[in-house]
N, C-alpha and C positions, 0 to 999 in steps of 0.2 A: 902271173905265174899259172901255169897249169897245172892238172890234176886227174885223176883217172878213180873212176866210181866204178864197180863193178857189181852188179844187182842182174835180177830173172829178167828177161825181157816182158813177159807178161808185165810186169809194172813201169814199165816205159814211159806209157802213154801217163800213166799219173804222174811220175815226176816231172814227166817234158811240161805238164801242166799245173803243179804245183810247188814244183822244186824238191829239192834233200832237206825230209827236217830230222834231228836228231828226236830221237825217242817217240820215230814211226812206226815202231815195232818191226820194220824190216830188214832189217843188220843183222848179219851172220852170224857177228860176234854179238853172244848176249849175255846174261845169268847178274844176279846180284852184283856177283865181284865186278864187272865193269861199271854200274849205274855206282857203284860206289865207292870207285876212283875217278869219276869225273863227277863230284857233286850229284847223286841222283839223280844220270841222265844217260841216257845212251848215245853217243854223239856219231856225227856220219864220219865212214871211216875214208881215207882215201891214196890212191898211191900216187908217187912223185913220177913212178916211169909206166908206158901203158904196158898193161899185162897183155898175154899171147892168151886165148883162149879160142878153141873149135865152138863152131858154129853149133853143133848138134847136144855139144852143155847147155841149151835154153840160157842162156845167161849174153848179155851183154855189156861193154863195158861204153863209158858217155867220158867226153872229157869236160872238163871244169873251170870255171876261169877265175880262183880263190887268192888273185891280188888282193890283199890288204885285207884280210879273214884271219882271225888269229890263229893259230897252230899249236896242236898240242901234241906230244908223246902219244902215240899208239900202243898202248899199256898191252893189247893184247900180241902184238908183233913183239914185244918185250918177251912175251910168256915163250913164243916162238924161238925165242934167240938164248934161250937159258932160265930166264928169271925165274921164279916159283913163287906163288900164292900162298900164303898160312894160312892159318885157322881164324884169321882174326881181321882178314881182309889188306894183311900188307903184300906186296911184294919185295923180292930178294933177287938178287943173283949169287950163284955159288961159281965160286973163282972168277973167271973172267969175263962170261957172260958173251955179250955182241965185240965179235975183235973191233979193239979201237975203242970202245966204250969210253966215256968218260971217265976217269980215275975217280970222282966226286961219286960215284955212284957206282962203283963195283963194289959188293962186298959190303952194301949197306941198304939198309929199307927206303924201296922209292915212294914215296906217298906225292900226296895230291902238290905236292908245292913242287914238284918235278914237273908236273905236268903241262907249267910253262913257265920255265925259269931259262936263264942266262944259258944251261945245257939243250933247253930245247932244239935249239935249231941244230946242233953239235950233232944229237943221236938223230931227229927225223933224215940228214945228212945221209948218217949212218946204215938205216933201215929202212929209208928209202918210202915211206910210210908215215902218217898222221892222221889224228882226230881234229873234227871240227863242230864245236859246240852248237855254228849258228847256224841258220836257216841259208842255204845255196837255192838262189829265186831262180824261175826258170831262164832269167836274161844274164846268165851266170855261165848255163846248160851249152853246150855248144854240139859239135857234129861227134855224130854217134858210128 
């Protein structure tokens, strides 16, 4: 299964050489609330379709090859599609949230046992989007 990473090109050369490890501190997405919806950790983020990006954004996108890597909810794509964050580290959606949503989880707090349950694969589906806890080595890393 493919995957699409999207990172500065300045850091290229280390991943092509080290691989994607979660809690490299180089994720877009960052702040407490995510280290503590995925078990305090920042996991790599990645998309299912490749993104369009201009050359002169310094950014480049790598594709991935995360057969058989387990798959989680991209909490922060969630926040994107409606959900909202409290004060206490949950997330919600108000009303309907990502069209098509799972009914199990509109209109109720998502916590960490969403983050790969029986709906996973339903919303990453949906959003087109996922987290990956583990280490992507660089014989993972494909053409950039």
């Amino acid at each position: 299964m493919k995957a699409y990473h999207t990172t500065l090109r300045s850091k290229l050369k280390s991943i092509l050489a080290n691989g994607l490890k979660p809690d490299s501190g180089q994720s877009f997405t960052y702040g407490d609330w995510v280290s503590d919806f995925y078990g305090g950790m920042v996991p790599v983020f990645v998309a299912l379709s490749k993104p369009w990006l201009k050359a002169e954004t310094g950014m480049v996108v790598i594709e991935l090859d995360i057969a058989n890597l387990p798959l989680y909810l991209d909490v922060g794509c969630l926040i994107d599609h409606g959900a909202y964050a409290d004060e206490i580290g949950g997330l919600w959606f108000k009303g309907k949230g990502i069209r098509g949503i799972p009914v199990e989880i509109s209109n109720q707090e998502i916590n960490e046992s969403h983050l790969q349950s029986d709906l996973t694969t339903r919303v990453i589906k949906l959003t087109k989007t996922a987290a990956i806890k583990s280490i992507i080595y660089p014989s993972r890393i494909g053409k950039r």
